[in-house]
C-alpha positions as CSV (number, residue, x, y, z in Angstrom):
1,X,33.3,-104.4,92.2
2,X,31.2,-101.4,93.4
3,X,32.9,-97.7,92.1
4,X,32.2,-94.1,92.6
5,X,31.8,-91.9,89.8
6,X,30.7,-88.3,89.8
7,X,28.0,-88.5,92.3
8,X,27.2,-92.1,92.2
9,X,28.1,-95.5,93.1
10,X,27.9,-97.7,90.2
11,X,28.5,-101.7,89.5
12,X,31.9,-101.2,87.7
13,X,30.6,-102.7,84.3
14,X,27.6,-100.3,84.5
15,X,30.2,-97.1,85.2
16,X,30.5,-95.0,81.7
17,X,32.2,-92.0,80.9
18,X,31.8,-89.9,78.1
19,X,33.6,-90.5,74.5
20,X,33.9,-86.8,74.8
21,X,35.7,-86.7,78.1
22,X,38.8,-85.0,77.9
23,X,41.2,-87.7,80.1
24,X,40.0,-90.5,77.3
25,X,40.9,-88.5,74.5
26,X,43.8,-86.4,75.6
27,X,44.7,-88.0,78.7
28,X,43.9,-84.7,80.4
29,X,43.6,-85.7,84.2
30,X,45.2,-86.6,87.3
31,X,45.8,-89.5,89.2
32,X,47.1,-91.1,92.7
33,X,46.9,-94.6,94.4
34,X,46.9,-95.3,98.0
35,X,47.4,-98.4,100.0
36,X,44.4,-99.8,102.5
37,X,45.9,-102.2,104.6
38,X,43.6,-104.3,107.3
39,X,40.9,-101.9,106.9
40,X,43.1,-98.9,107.1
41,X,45.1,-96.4,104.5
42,X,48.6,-96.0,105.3
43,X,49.8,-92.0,105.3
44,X,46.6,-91.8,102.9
45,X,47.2,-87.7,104.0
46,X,50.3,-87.7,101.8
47,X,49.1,-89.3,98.5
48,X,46.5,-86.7,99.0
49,X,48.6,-84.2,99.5
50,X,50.2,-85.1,95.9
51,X,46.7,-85.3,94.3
52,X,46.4,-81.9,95.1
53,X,49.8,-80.9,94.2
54,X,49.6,-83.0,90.5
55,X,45.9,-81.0,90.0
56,X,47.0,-78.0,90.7
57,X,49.7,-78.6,88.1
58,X,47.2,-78.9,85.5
59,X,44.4,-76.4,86.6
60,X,42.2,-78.9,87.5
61,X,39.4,-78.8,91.2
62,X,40.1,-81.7,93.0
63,X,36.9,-81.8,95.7
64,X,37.6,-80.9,98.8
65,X,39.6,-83.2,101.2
66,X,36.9,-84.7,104.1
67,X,34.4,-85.7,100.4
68,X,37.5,-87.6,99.5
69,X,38.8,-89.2,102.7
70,X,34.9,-90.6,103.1
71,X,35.1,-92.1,99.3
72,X,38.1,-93.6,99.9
73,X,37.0,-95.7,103.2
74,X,33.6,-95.8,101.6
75,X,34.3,-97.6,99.0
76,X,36.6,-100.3,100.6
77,X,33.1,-100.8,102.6
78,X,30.9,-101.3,100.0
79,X,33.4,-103.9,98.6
80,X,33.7,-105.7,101.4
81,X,37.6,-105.1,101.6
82,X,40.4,-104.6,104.0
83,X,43.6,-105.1,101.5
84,X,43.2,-103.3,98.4
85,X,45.0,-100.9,96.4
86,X,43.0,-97.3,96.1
87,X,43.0,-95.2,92.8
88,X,41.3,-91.7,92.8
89,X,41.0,-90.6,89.1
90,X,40.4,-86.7,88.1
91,X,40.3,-85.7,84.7
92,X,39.2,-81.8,83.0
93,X,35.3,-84.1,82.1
94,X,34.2,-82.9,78.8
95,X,34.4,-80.0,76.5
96,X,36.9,-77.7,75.2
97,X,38.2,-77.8,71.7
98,X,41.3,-79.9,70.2
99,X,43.9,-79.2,73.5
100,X,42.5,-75.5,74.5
101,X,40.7,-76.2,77.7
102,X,37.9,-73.3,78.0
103,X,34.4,-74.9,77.8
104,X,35.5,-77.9,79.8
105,X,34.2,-76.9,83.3
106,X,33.0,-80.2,84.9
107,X,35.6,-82.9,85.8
108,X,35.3,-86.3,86.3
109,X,35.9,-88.1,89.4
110,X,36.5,-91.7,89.4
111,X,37.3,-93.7,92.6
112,X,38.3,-97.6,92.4
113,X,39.3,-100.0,94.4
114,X,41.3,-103.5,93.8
115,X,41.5,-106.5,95.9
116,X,45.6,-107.5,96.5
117,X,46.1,-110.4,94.8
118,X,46.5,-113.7,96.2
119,X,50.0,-114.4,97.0
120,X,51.4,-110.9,96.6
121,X,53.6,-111.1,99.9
122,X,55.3,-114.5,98.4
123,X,55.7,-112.7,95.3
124,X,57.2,-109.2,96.4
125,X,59.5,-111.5,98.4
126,X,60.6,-113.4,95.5
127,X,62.0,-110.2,93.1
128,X,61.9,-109.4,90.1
129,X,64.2,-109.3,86.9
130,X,64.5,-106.1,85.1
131,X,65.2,-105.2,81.9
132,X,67.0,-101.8,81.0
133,X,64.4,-100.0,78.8
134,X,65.7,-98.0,75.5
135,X,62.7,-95.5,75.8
136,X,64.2,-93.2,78.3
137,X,61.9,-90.8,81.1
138,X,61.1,-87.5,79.7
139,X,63.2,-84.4,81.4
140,X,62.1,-82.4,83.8
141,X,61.6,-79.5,81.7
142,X,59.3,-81.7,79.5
143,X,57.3,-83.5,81.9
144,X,57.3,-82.1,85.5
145,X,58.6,-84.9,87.7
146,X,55.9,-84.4,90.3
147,X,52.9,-84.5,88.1
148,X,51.3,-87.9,88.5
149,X,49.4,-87.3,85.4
150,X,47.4,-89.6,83.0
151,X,49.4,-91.1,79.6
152,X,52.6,-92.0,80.9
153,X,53.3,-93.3,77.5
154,X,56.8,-93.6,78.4
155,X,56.2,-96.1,81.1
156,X,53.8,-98.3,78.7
157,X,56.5,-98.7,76.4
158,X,59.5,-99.3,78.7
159,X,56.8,-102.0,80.0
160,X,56.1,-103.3,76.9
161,X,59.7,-104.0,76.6
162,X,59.9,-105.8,79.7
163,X,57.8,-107.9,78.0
164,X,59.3,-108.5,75.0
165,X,62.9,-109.4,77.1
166,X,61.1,-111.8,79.1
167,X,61.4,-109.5,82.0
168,X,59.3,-108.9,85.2
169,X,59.5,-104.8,84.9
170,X,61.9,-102.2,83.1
171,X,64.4,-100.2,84.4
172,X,64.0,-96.4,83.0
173,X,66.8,-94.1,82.6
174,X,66.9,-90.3,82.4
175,X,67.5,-88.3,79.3
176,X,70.8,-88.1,79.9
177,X,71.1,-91.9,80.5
178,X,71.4,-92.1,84.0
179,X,69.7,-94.3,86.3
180,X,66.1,-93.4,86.8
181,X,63.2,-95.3,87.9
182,X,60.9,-97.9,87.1
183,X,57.1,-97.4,85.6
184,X,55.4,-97.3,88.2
185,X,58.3,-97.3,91.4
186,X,61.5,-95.7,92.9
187,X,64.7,-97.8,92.5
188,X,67.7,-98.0,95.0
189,X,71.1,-99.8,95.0
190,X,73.4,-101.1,97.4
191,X,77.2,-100.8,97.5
192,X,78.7,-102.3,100.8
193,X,77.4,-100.3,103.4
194,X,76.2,-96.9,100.6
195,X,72.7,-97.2,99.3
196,X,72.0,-95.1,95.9
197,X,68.9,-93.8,94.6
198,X,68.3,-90.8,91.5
199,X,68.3,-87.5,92.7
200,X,65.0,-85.8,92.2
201,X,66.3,-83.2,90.4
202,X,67.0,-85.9,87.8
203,X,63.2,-86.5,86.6
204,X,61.4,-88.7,89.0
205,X,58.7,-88.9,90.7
206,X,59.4,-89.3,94.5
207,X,57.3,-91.8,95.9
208,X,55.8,-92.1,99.5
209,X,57.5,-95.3,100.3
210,X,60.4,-93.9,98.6
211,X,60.9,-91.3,101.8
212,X,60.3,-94.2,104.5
213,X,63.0,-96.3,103.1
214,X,65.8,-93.4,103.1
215,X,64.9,-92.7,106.7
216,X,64.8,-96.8,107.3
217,X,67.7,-97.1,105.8
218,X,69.9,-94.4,107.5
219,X,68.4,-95.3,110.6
220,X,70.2,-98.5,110.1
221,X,73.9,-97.0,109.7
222,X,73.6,-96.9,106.2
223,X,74.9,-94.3,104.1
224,X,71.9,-92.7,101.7
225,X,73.5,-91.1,98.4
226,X,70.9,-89.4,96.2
227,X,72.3,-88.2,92.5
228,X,73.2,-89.1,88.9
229,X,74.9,-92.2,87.9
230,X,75.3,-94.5,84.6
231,X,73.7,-97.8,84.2
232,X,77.2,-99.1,84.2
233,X,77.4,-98.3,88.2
234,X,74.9,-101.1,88.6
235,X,77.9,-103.7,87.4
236,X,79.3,-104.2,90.3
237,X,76.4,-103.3,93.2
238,X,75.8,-105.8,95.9
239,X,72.2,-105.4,95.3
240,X,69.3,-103.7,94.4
241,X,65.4,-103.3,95.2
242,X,62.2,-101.5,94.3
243,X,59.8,-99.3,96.6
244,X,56.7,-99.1,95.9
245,X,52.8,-98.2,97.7
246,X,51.1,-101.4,96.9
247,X,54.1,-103.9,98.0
248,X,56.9,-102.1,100.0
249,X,59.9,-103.4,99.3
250,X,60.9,-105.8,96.3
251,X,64.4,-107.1,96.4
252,X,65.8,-107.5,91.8
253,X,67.2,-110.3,91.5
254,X,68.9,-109.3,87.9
255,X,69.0,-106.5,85.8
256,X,69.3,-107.3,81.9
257,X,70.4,-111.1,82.9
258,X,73.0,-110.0,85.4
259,X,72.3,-111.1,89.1
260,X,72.9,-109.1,92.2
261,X,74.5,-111.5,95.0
262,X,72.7,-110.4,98.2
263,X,68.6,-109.4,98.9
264,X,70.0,-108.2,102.5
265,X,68.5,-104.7,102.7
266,X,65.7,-105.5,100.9
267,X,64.5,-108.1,103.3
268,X,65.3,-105.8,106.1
269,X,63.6,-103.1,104.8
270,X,60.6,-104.9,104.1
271,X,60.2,-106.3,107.5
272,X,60.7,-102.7,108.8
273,X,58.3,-100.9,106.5
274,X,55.6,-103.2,107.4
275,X,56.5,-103.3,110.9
276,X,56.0,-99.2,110.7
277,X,52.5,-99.5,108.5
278,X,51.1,-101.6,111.2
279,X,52.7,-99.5,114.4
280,X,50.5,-96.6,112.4
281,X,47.3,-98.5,111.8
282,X,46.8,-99.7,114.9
283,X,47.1,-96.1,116.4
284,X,45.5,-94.0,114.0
């Protein structure tokens, strides 16, 4: 695979970056993923828009939009690719001393693509089973919610956990114990004709496709409730999916060996989100 990085396009395994560089050693940097889809990024504008948003949170220049728009369908060119999944990387570069960040003036850009992997459509289809992490999702007041930051160390151990259960992916809850989200997607839940999904004001982050599916959903008759609730409302829901940038919609099957009876919505939904990706592709 071909990669950009500050200034140059690079075979990745000839791509270095600097022991010294701040987002190695302190995880001091940004980062957002966007989806290209037969040759084309879907609402790449918004995942832009939260690049921007995350950097700002952390004092760091992003470059300016039209350099990064060109990377992003530059890249997919020089890799010969019309499905991928897009990752811009910014980090503070080097300098600075222990986590004080004056001297560290030059930041690192990093732009990769990756093929989808063979299969994914049969796979997203098929669900997942979830495992209820213990390591919970820092608060709000810890973390902001909206920073898409490097060293989500949370989300490597509530992964690592999946693991360890058997699991396809975790299930995070807040602080507080309520329902949250998963590593690296939005979670909803269905209870006869009610969908559920955590409040932002709980701690997460809200995803793209997380927005698309609310107004899916309600366009659909169904009622959207957004909020707190214990792990223990998930008892007795009719069923329960993931959204996500790279795949959609994936209906879970089972949460910590319990398993929902119905995938309804989350076919539904995933018909209708792609429908919508390729309504906007083909006129953009």
């Amino acid at each position: 695979m071909i990669v950009y990085l500050n200034g140059e396009w690079l075979p990745q395994k000839s791509a270095c970056i600097p022991i010294t560089d701040r987002g190695f050693l302190l995880s001091d940097g940004v980062f957002e993923t966007a989806r290209l889809h037969q040759g084309k990024y879907f609402r790449l504008t918004q995942h832009l828009d939260r690049l921007d948003d995350s950097a700002r949170t952390l004092h760091l220049k992003t470059p300016a939009r039209d350099e990064l728009v060109h990377l992003a369908f530059e890249i997919a060119r020089r890799n010969q690719l019309t499905e991928g999944s897009l990752r811009i990387t910014i980090t503070r570069g080097s300098g600075g001393h222990g986590l004080k960040t004056r001297g560290a003036d030059h930041p690192t850009l990093l732009v990769t693509i990756a093929p989808m992997p063979d299969g994914w459509e049969q796979r997203a289809a098929q669900g997942w089973a979830l495992a209820t992490a213990h390591t919970l999702r820092p608060p709000a007041t810890s973390v902001p919610a909206q920073l898409k930051a490097l060293g989500r160390v949370y989300a490597i151990l509530a992964a690592l956990e999946a693991e360890e259960a058997g699991a396809d992916d975790a299930l995070l809850l807040t602080a507080n114990r309520e329902i949250a989200e998963g590593p690296t997607w939005n979670f909803f839940w269905r209870k006869g004709r009610t969908i559920r999904t955590a409040a932002l004001g709980g701690g997460i982050l809200e995803g793209v496709t997380r927005r698309i599916i609310i107004e899916i959903a309600r366009s659909e008759g169904y009622e959207v409730a957004e909020g707190l609730w214990p792990r223990s409302d998930l008892d007795d829901a009719d069923e329960a999916f993931a959204t996500m940038t790279s795949q959609g919609v994936v209906p879970i099957r089972s949460i910590d060996g319990h398993a929902f009876p119905a995938t309804d919505c989350a076919t539904q939904f995933q018909r209708r989100y792609w429908n919508l990706v390729a309504d906007e592709l083909r006129t953009s």
